[in-house]
C-alpha positions as CSV (number, residue, x, y, z in Angstrom):
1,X,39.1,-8.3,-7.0
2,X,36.9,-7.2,-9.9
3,X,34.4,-9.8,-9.1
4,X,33.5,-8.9,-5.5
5,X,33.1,-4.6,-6.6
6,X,30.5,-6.9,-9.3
7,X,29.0,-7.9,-6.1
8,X,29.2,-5.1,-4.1
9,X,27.5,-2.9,-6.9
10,X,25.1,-5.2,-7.9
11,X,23.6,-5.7,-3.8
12,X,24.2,-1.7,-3.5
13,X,21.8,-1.7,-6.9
14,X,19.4,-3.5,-5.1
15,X,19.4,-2.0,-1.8
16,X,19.1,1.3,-3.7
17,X,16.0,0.0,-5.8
18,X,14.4,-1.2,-2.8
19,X,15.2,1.8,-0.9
20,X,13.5,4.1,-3.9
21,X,10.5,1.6,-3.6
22,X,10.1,2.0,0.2
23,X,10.3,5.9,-0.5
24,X,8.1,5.8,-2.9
25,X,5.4,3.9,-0.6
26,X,6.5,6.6,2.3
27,X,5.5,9.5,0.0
28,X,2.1,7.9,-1.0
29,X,1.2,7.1,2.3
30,X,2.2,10.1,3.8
31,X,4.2,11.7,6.8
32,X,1.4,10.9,9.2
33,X,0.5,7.2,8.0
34,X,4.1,6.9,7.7
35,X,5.1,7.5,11.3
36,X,2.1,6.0,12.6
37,X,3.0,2.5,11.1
38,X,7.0,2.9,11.9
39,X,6.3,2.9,15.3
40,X,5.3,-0.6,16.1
41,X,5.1,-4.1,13.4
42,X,2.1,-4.7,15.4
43,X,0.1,-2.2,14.2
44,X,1.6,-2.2,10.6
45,X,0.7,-6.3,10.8
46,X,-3.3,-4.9,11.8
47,X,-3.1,-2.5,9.0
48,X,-2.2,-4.8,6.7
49,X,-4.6,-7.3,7.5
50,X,-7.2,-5.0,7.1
51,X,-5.9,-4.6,3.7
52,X,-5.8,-8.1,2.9
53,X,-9.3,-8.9,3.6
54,X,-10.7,-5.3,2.3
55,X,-8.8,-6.4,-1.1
56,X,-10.0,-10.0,-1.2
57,X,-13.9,-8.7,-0.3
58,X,-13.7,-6.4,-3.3
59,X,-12.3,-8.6,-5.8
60,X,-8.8,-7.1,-6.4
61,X,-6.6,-9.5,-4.7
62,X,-7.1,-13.0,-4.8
63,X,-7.7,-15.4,-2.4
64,X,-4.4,-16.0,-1.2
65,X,-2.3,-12.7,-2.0
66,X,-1.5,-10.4,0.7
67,X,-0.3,-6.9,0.7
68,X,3.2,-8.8,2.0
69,X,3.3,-10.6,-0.9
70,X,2.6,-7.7,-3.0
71,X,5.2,-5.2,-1.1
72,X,7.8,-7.8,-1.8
73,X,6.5,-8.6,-5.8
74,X,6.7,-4.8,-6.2
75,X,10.1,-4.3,-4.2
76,X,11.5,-6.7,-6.3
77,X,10.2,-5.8,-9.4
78,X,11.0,-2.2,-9.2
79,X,14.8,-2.9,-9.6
80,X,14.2,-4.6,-12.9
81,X,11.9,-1.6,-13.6
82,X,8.6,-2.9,-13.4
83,X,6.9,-0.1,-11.8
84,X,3.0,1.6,-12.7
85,X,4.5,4.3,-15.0
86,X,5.4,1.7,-17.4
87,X,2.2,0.5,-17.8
88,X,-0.7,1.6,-19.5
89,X,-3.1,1.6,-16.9
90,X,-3.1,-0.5,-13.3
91,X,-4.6,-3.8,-13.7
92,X,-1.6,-4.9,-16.2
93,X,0.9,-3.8,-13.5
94,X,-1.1,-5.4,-11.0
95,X,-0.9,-8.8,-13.8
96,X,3.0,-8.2,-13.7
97,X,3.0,-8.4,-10.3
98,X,1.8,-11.5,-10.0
99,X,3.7,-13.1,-12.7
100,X,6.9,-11.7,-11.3
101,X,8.7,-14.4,-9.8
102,X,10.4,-13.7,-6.7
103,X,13.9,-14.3,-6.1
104,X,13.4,-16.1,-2.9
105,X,17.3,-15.1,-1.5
106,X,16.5,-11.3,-1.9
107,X,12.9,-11.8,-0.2
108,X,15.0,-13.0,3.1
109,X,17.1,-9.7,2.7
110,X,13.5,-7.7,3.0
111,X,11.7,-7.3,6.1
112,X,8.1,-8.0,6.9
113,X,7.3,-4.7,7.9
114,X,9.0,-3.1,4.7
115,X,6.8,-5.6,2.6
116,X,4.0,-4.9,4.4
117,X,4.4,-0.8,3.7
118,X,4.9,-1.0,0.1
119,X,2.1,-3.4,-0.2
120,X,-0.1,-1.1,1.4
121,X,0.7,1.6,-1.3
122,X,0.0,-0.9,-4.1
123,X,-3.0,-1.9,-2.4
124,X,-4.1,2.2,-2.1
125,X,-3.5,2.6,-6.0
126,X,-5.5,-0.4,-6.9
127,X,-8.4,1.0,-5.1
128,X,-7.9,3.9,-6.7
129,X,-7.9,2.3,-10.2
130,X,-11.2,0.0,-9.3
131,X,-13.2,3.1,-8.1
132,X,-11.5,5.6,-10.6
133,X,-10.6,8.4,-7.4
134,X,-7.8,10.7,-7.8
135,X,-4.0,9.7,-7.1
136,X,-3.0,9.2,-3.7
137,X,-7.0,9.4,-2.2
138,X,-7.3,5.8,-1.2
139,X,-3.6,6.5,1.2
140,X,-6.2,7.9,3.5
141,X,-8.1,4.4,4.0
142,X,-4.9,3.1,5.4
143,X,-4.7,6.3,7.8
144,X,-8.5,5.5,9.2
145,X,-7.4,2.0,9.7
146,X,-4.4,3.0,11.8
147,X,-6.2,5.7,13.5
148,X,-9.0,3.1,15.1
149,X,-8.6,-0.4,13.5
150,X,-11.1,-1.7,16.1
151,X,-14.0,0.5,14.2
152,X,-12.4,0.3,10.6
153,X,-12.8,-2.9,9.7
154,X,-12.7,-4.4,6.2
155,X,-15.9,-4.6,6.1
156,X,-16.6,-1.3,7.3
157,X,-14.6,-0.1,4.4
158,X,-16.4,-2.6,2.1
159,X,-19.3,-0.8,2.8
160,X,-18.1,3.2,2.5
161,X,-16.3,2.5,-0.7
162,X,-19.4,0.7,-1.7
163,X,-22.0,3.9,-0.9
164,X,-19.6,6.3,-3.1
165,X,-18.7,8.1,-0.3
166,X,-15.5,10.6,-0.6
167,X,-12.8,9.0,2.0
168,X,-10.4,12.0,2.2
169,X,-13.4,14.0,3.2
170,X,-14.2,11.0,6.1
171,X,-10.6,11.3,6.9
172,X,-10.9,15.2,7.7
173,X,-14.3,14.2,9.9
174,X,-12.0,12.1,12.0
175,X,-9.0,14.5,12.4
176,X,-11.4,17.3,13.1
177,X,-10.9,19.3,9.7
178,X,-14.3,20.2,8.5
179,X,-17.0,22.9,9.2
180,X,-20.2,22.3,10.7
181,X,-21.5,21.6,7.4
182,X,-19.5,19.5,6.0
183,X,-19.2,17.5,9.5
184,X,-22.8,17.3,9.2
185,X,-22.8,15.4,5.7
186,X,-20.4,12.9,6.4
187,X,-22.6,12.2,9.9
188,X,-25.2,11.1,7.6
């Protein structure tokens, strides 16, 4: 009897760990992201490509990583406590990631689209980390790229992040937030 409550804790561990990992990427990403991207795996799948080839463009993921592969690294890892705090800055966490080696029975037990969304907040934070912005700015690229994914294309986004300009204030312009001023800067 003792062995299967061993088993029962140890998958209600895990299913905890990943749950605090998914809420973790839910509170980076935000409410609106959030709900956007629960709505359909379609759209989540777009997002994430753009992702994928707006990471591999600007050297932070390598040729064949994926925010999927990512999500699940970081899913998996947070339940042995491998998480950013314990580093001391990105780049080595982003290192442990990728050493990490997956337990290929608990990647079955995680879905796509949960891989996917905590990918996405890994792949916000190392943009953050590359271009030195504030914690939880680069969140708002993901929101432009589920908001029109037809106009904000990895390379699109290549280019912004490449001219310095501010994305949260790029992300007000689109949701109407700004004065006439302001509006008038991002224009140009």
């Amino acid at each position: 009897m003792g062995f299967f409550s061993s088993i029962g804790s140890f998958v209600s561990s895990v299913g905890s760990a990943i749950s605090s990992g998914l809420s973790s990427a839910a509170s980076y990403l935000g409410g609106a992201l959030s709900s956007a991207l629960s709505m359909g795996g379609s759209l989540l799948s777009t997002v994430g490509n753009i992702a994928s080839g707006l990471m591999d463009g600007l050297g932070i993921f390598k040729k064949d990583e994926t925010p999927e592969d990512f999500g699940d690294r970081a899913l998996q890892a947070g339940t042995q406590g491998i998480v950013p705090e314990n580093f001391d800055n990105f780049s080595q966490y982003m290192d442990s990631l990728r050493n990490f080696e997956l337990d290929p029975q608990k990647s079955k037990e995680i879905t796509t689209e949960q891989k996917t969304f905590k990918g996405l907040e890994v792949a916000g934070r190392a943009l953050e980390d590359k271009f030195n912005t504030p914690e939880g700015s680069m969140a708002n690229v993901w929101v432009l790229a589920a908001s029109n994914p037809d106009y904000f294309t990895s390379e699109r986004f290549q280019s912004i992040l490449g001219s310095g300009m501010d994305i949260p204030s790029i992300v007000d312009y689109f949701e109407g937030k700004l004065g006439a001023g302001e509006a008038l800067e991002i224009e140009d």
